[in-house]
C-alpha positions as CSV (number, residue, x, y, z in Angstrom):
1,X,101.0,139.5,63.4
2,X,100.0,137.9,66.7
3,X,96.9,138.6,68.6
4,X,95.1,136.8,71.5
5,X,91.0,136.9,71.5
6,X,88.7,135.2,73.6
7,X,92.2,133.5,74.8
8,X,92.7,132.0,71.9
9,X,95.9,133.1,69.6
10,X,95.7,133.7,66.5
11,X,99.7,134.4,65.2
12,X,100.4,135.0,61.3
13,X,103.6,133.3,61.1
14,X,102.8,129.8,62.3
15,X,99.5,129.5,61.2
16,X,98.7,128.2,57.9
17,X,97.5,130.3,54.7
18,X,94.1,129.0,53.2
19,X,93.3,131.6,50.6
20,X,94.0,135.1,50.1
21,X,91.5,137.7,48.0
22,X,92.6,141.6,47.0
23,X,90.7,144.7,46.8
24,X,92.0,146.9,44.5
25,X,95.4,147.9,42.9
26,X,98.7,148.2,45.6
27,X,98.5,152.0,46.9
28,X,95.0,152.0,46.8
29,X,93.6,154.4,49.9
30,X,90.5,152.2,49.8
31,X,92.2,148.8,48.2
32,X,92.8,145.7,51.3
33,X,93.6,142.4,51.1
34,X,92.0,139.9,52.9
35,X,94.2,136.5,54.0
36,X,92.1,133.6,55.7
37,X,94.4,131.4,57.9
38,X,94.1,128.5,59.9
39,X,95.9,127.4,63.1
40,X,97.5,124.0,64.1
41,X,94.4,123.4,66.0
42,X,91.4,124.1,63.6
43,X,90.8,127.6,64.4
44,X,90.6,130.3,61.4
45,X,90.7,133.4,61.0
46,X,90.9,136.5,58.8
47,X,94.3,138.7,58.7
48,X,93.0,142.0,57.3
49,X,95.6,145.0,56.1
50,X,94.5,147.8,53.5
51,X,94.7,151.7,52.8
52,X,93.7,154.3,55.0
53,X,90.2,154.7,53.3
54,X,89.2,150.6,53.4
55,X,87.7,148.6,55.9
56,X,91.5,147.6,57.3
57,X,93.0,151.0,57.8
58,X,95.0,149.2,60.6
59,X,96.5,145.2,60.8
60,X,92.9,143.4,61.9
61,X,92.8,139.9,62.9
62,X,88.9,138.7,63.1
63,X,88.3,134.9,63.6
64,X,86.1,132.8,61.7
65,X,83.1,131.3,64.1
């Protein structure tokens, strides 16, 4: 996933994976996953995906100030 905040982009696939922490079992409604990435320059940032009853219903990206 690729998103651009506060023109800054934050982009799944070139950015490196720092830890990753699950909520629940897969096909949980309220289970998510939470992955914390950082990019080539420094900048981190939280790539948040879960069932339709967590707090990721839908792909998130939030960075880490």
């Amino acid at each position: 996933m690729k998103k651009i905040i506060k023109k800054k982009t934050y982009n799944t696939d070139t950015a490196k994976e720092i830890s990753r922490i699950t909520f629940g079992a897969f096909g949980d409604p309220d289970g998510y996953e939470e992955i914390l990435y950082e990019t080539r320059k420094g900048d981190r940032f939280i790539y948040g995906i879960g069932g339709k009853e967590s707090k990721y219903p839908v792909e998130t990206i939030v960075p880490v100030e």
